[in-house]
C-alpha positions in Angstrom: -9.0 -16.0 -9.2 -10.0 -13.9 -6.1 -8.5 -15.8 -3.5 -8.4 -15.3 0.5 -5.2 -14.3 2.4 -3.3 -17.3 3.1 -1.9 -18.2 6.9 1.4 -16.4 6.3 -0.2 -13.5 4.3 -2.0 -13.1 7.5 0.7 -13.6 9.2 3.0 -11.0 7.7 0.2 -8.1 7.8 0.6 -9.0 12.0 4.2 -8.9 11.2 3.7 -5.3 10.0 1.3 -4.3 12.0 3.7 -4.7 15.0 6.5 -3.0 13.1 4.6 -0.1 12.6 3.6 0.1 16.4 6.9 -0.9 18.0 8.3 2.7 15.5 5.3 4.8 16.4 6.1 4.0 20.3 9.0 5.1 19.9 8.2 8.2 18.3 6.1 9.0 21.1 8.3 7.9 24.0 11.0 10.5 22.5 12.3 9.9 19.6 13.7 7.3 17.0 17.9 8.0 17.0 19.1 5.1 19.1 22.7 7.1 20.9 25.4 4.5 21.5 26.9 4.4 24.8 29.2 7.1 24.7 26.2 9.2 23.3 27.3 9.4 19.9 25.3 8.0 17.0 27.2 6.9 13.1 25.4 9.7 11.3 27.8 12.0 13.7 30.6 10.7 10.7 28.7 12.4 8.0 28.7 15.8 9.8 31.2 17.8 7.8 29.7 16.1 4.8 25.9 16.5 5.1 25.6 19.1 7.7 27.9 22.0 7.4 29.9 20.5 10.6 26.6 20.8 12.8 26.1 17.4 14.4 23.2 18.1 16.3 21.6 19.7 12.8 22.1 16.6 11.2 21.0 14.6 13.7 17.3 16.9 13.7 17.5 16.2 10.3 17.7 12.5 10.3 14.9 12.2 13.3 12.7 14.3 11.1 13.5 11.5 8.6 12.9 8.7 10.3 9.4 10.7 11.5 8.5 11.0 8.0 9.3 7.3 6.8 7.3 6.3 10.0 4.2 8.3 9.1 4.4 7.2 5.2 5.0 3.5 6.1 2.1 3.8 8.4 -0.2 5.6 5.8 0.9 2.8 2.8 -0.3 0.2 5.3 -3.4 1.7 6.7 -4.7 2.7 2.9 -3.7 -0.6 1.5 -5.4 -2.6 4.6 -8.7 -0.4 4.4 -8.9 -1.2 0.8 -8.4 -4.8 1.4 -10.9 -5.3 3.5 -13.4 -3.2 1.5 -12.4 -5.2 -1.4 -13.2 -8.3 0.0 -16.7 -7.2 2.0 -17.9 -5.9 -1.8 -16.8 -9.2 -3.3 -19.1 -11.0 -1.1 -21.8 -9.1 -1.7 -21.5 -9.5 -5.4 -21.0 -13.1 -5.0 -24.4 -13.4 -3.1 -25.7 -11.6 -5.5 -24.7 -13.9 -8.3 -26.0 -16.7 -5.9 -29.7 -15.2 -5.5 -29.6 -14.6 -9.5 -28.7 -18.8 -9.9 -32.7 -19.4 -10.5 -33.4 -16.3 -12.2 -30.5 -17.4 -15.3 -32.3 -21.0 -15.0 -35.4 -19.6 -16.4 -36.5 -21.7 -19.8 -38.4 -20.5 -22.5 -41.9 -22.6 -20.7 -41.1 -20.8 -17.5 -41.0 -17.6 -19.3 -44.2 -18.0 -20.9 -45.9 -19.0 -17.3 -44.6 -14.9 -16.1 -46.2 -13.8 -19.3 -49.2 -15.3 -18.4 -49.0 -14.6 -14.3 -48.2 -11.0 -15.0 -50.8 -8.6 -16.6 -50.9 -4.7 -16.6 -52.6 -2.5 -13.7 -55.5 -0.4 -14.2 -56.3 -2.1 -17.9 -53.2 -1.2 -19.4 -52.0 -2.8 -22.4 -48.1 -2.7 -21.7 -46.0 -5.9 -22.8 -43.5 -7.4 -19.7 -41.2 -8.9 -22.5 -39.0 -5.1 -22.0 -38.9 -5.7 -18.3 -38.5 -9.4 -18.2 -35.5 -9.2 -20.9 -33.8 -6.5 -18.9 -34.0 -8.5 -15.6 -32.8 -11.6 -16.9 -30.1 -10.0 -19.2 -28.4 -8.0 -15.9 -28.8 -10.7 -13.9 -26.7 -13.2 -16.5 -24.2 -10.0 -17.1 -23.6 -9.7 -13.3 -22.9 -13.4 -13.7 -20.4 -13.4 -16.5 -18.8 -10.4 -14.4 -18.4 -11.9 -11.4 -16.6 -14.7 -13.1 -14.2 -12.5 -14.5 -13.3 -10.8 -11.2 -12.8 -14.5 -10.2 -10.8 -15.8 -13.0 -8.5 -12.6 -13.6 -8.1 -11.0 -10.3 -7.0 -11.1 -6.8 -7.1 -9.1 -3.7 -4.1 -7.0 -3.4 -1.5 -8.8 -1.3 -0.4 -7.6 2.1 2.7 -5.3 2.1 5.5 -8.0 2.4 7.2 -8.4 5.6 10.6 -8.9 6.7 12.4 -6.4 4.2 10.3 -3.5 4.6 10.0 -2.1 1.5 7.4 0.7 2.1 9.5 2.1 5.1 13.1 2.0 3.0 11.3 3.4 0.0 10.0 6.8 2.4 13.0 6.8 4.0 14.9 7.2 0.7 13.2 9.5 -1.2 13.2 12.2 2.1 16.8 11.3 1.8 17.6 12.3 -1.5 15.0 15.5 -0.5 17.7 16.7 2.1 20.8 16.3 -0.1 18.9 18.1 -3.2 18.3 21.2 -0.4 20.9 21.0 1.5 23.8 20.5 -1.1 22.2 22.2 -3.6 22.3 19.2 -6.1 21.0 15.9 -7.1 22.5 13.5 -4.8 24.9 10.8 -7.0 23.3 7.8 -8.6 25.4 5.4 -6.9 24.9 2.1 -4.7 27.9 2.6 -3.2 30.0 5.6 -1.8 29.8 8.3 1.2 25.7 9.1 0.3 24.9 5.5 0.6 27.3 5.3 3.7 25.5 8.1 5.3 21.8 6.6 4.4 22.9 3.3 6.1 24.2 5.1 9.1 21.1 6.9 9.8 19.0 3.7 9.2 20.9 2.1 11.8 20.4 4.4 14.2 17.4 5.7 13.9 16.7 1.6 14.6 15.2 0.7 11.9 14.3 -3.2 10.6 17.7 -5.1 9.7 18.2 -4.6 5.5 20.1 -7.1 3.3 23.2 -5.5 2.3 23.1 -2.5 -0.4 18.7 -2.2 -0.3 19.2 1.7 0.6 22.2 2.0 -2.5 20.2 0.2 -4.8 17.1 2.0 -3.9 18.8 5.7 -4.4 20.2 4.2 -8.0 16.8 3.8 -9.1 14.8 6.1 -7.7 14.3 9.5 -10.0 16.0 12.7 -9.2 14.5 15.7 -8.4 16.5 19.3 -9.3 17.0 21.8 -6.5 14.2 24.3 -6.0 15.5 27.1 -7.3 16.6 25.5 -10.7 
Protein backbone atom coordinates (compact mmCIF):
# COMPACT_ATOMS: atom_id res chain seq x y z
CA UNK A 1 0.00 0.00 0.00
CA UNK A 2 1.22 3.58 -0.69
CA UNK A 3 2.02 4.63 2.58
CA UNK A 4 3.30 8.15 4.04
CA UNK A 5 6.87 8.60 5.57
CA UNK A 6 6.79 7.61 9.02
CA UNK A 7 8.34 10.02 12.00
CA UNK A 8 11.75 8.37 11.81
CA UNK A 9 11.69 8.13 7.97
CA UNK A 10 11.31 11.76 8.26
CA UNK A 11 13.62 11.90 10.60
CA UNK A 12 16.50 10.14 8.88
CA UNK A 13 16.05 12.22 5.50
CA UNK A 14 16.82 15.45 8.25
CA UNK A 15 19.55 13.15 9.39
CA UNK A 16 20.91 13.12 5.82
CA UNK A 17 20.08 16.20 4.83
CA UNK A 18 22.52 17.59 7.56
CA UNK A 19 25.18 15.13 6.61
CA UNK A 20 25.26 16.25 3.32
CA UNK A 21 25.58 20.00 4.43
CA UNK A 22 27.94 19.61 7.31
CA UNK A 23 30.42 17.68 4.04
CA UNK A 24 29.65 20.37 1.48
CA UNK A 25 30.70 23.16 4.23
CA UNK A 26 33.53 21.76 4.40
CA UNK A 27 34.30 21.50 0.95
CA UNK A 28 33.78 25.02 0.69
CA UNK A 29 35.61 26.22 3.74
CA UNK A 30 38.87 24.33 2.25
CA UNK A 31 38.78 21.09 2.03
CA UNK A 32 37.66 17.59 3.49
CA UNK A 33 41.39 15.91 4.79
CA UNK A 34 41.16 16.44 8.50
CA UNK A 35 45.58 16.78 9.33
CA UNK A 36 46.34 15.51 12.79
CA UNK A 37 48.23 17.62 14.98
CA UNK A 38 51.51 17.11 13.83
CA UNK A 39 50.02 17.77 10.30
CA UNK A 40 50.20 14.47 9.08
CA UNK A 41 47.16 12.53 8.01
CA UNK A 42 46.92 8.06 7.98
CA UNK A 43 46.72 8.00 4.23
CA UNK A 44 50.49 9.45 4.53
CA UNK A 45 51.23 5.31 5.39
CA UNK A 46 50.03 4.29 2.06
CA UNK A 47 52.46 6.63 0.16
CA UNK A 48 55.08 4.24 -1.11
CA UNK A 49 52.20 2.00 -1.84
CA UNK A 50 49.51 4.10 -3.71
CA UNK A 51 51.39 7.00 -4.65
CA UNK A 52 54.85 6.37 -6.08
CA UNK A 53 56.29 7.86 -2.63
CA UNK A 54 54.52 11.30 -3.30
CA UNK A 55 52.51 12.16 -0.11
CA UNK A 56 51.13 15.26 -1.13
CA UNK A 57 49.98 13.39 -4.60
CA UNK A 58 48.21 11.01 -2.71
CA UNK A 59 46.75 13.23 -0.46
CA UNK A 60 45.27 15.47 -3.90
CA UNK A 61 44.11 12.24 -4.82
CA UNK A 62 42.15 11.31 -1.85
CA UNK A 63 40.55 15.09 -1.46
CA UNK A 64 39.51 14.63 -5.08
CA UNK A 65 37.90 11.54 -3.63
CA UNK A 66 36.22 12.56 -0.99
CA UNK A 67 34.95 15.61 -3.49
CA UNK A 68 33.50 13.13 -5.71
CA UNK A 69 31.73 10.87 -3.03
CA UNK A 70 30.43 14.25 -1.64
CA UNK A 71 28.89 15.37 -5.01
CA UNK A 72 27.52 11.71 -5.81
CA UNK A 73 26.03 11.33 -2.19
CA UNK A 74 24.51 14.66 -2.69
CA UNK A 75 23.08 13.90 -6.30
CA UNK A 76 21.65 10.22 -4.98
CA UNK A 77 19.85 12.28 -2.31
CA UNK A 78 18.61 15.26 -4.26
CA UNK A 79 17.23 12.85 -7.27
CA UNK A 80 15.75 10.43 -4.94
CA UNK A 81 14.03 13.32 -2.69
CA UNK A 82 12.69 15.15 -5.97
CA UNK A 83 11.17 11.97 -7.06
CA UNK A 84 9.63 11.38 -3.69
CA UNK A 85 7.94 14.27 -3.52
CA UNK A 86 6.67 14.19 -7.11
CA UNK A 87 5.59 10.76 -6.46
CA UNK A 88 3.53 11.58 -3.69
CA UNK A 89 1.97 15.11 -5.22
CA UNK A 90 0.86 12.75 -8.40
CA UNK A 91 -0.54 10.17 -6.09
CA UNK A 92 -2.84 12.69 -4.65
CA UNK A 93 -3.99 13.82 -7.61
CA UNK A 94 -4.95 10.40 -8.88
CA UNK A 95 -6.56 9.65 -5.63
CA UNK A 96 -8.89 12.77 -6.04
CA UNK A 97 -9.43 11.73 -9.14
CA UNK A 98 -10.72 8.36 -8.13
CA UNK A 99 -12.70 10.30 -5.43
CA UNK A 100 -14.65 12.74 -8.03
CA UNK A 101 -15.21 9.34 -10.23
CA UNK A 102 -17.03 7.65 -6.75
CA UNK A 103 -20.62 8.85 -8.31
CA UNK A 104 -19.84 8.43 -11.79
CA UNK A 105 -19.00 4.10 -11.02
CA UNK A 106 -22.45 4.37 -8.93
CA UNK A 107 -24.37 4.97 -11.99
CA UNK A 108 -27.29 2.04 -12.34
CA UNK A 109 -28.71 0.89 -15.36
CA UNK A 110 -32.16 3.47 -14.38
CA UNK A 111 -29.73 6.25 -13.99
CA UNK A 112 -28.26 5.44 -17.35
CA UNK A 113 -31.38 5.49 -19.07
CA UNK A 114 -32.32 9.09 -17.40
CA UNK A 115 -28.68 10.50 -19.50
CA UNK A 116 -30.03 8.75 -22.50
CA UNK A 117 -33.10 10.48 -22.26
CA UNK A 118 -31.50 14.12 -20.90
CA UNK A 119 -28.90 14.00 -23.65
CA UNK A 120 -29.94 14.34 -27.38
CA UNK A 121 -27.80 15.33 -30.53
CA UNK A 122 -27.09 19.14 -31.63
CA UNK A 123 -28.22 20.55 -34.76
CA UNK A 124 -30.74 17.28 -35.46
CA UNK A 125 -28.26 14.84 -35.48
CA UNK A 126 -29.03 11.28 -35.04
CA UNK A 127 -25.73 10.17 -33.14
CA UNK A 128 -26.21 7.53 -30.20
CA UNK A 129 -24.38 8.73 -26.52
CA UNK A 130 -24.21 4.88 -25.58
CA UNK A 131 -20.16 5.21 -27.33
CA UNK A 132 -19.46 8.17 -25.22
CA UNK A 133 -21.24 7.20 -22.08
CA UNK A 134 -19.53 3.55 -22.20
CA UNK A 135 -16.13 5.15 -22.57
CA UNK A 136 -16.60 7.61 -19.62
CA UNK A 137 -17.86 5.19 -17.33
CA UNK A 138 -15.36 2.41 -18.38
CA UNK A 139 -12.08 4.96 -17.70
CA UNK A 140 -13.43 6.17 -14.96
CA UNK A 141 -13.93 2.39 -13.17
CA UNK A 142 -10.33 1.49 -14.87
CA UNK A 143 -8.73 4.54 -13.17
CA UNK A 144 -10.37 3.01 -10.09
CA UNK A 145 -9.13 -0.52 -10.32
CA UNK A 146 -5.62 1.25 -10.97
CA UNK A 147 -5.43 3.32 -8.26
CA UNK A 148 -6.10 0.44 -6.12
CA UNK A 149 -3.36 -1.41 -7.40
CA UNK A 150 -0.81 1.42 -6.90
CA UNK A 151 -2.28 1.17 -3.26
CA UNK A 152 -2.22 -2.48 -2.63
CA UNK A 153 1.27 -3.29 -4.39
CA UNK A 154 3.32 -0.21 -3.97
CA UNK A 155 5.03 2.26 -1.84
CA UNK A 156 6.91 5.46 -2.10
CA UNK A 157 10.49 4.86 -2.28
CA UNK A 158 11.93 4.99 1.19
CA UNK A 159 14.38 7.72 2.23
CA UNK A 160 18.18 6.85 1.85
CA UNK A 161 18.84 5.19 5.27
CA UNK A 162 20.72 7.03 7.82
CA UNK A 163 23.31 6.34 10.10
CA UNK A 164 25.54 3.98 7.82
CA UNK A 165 25.71 5.92 4.89
CA UNK A 166 25.52 3.76 2.29
CA UNK A 167 25.27 6.17 -0.83
CA UNK A 168 28.42 8.08 0.40
CA UNK A 169 30.61 4.65 1.12
CA UNK A 170 29.35 3.16 -2.17
CA UNK A 171 30.91 6.63 -4.27
CA UNK A 172 33.68 6.68 -2.24
CA UNK A 173 34.48 3.05 -3.16
CA UNK A 174 34.01 2.77 -6.57
CA UNK A 175 36.47 6.23 -7.20
CA UNK A 176 38.59 4.13 -5.04
CA UNK A 177 38.99 1.15 -7.01
CA UNK A 178 39.09 3.88 -10.16
CA UNK A 179 42.51 5.27 -8.77
CA UNK A 180 44.14 1.85 -8.09
CA UNK A 181 42.91 0.46 -11.73
CA UNK A 182 44.95 3.90 -13.16
CA UNK A 183 47.40 4.30 -10.96
CA UNK A 184 48.62 0.65 -10.46
CA UNK A 185 47.75 -0.45 -13.64
CA UNK A 186 45.47 -3.32 -12.36
CA UNK A 187 42.34 -4.35 -10.78
CA UNK A 188 42.63 -3.60 -7.21
CA UNK A 189 42.38 -7.26 -5.09
CA UNK A 190 39.06 -8.61 -4.13
CA UNK A 191 39.67 -8.67 -0.57
CA UNK A 192 37.96 -7.30 2.72
CA UNK A 193 40.88 -7.32 4.36
CA UNK A 194 44.65 -6.32 3.56
CA UNK A 195 46.84 -3.03 2.70
CA UNK A 196 43.90 -1.73 -0.14
CA UNK A 197 41.20 -1.99 2.46
CA UNK A 198 43.71 -0.41 5.08
CA UNK A 199 44.37 2.43 2.82
CA UNK A 200 40.38 2.99 1.97
CA UNK A 201 39.80 3.14 5.78
CA UNK A 202 42.58 5.59 6.25
CA UNK A 203 41.41 7.95 3.87
CA UNK A 204 37.71 7.64 5.11
CA UNK A 205 38.94 8.66 8.41
CA UNK A 206 40.55 11.44 7.40
CA UNK A 207 38.85 12.91 4.99
CA UNK A 208 36.12 12.88 8.19
CA UNK A 209 33.78 11.00 7.07
CA UNK A 210 30.48 9.35 9.09
CA UNK A 211 31.77 6.63 11.67
CA UNK A 212 31.39 2.91 9.62
CA UNK A 213 30.84 -0.48 11.36
CA UNK A 214 34.01 -2.38 11.04
CA UNK A 215 34.93 -3.93 7.49
CA UNK A 216 31.75 -1.74 5.30
CA UNK A 217 34.57 -0.25 2.95
CA UNK A 218 36.34 -4.25 2.61
CA UNK A 219 33.20 -5.72 2.12
CA UNK A 220 31.97 -3.15 -0.27
CA UNK A 221 35.31 -3.46 -2.62
CA UNK A 222 34.65 -7.50 -2.39
CA UNK A 223 31.52 -7.00 -4.12
CA UNK A 224 31.66 -4.38 -6.19
CA UNK A 225 32.69 -5.35 -10.03
CA UNK A 226 36.03 -4.62 -11.42
CA UNK A 227 36.86 -2.60 -14.09
CA UNK A 228 40.25 -3.40 -16.44
CA UNK A 229 42.81 -0.63 -16.90
CA UNK A 230 42.20 1.67 -19.87
CA UNK A 231 44.45 0.67 -21.99
CA UNK A 232 43.57 -3.14 -21.80
Amino acid sequence: MVKPPSKASSRGQSNQVAEIRRLQRRIANGGLLQFQKTGGLEIDNFASDFGNGNKQFLRDAVEQMGRLAVQDFSWSFDLLSGARDFTKRTLHEIEKVDKAGLWLRGLDQSMMMNLHVGLSARDGRSESVDLELDAIIEAVQLIHRSNETLKQDFEVSRPLVSGRSEVLANAFVRSMLAFHRDQLGRPAPKARTGRFAEFMQAAWDDLGFPKLAEDTLGNLAERLPRLMPKDS
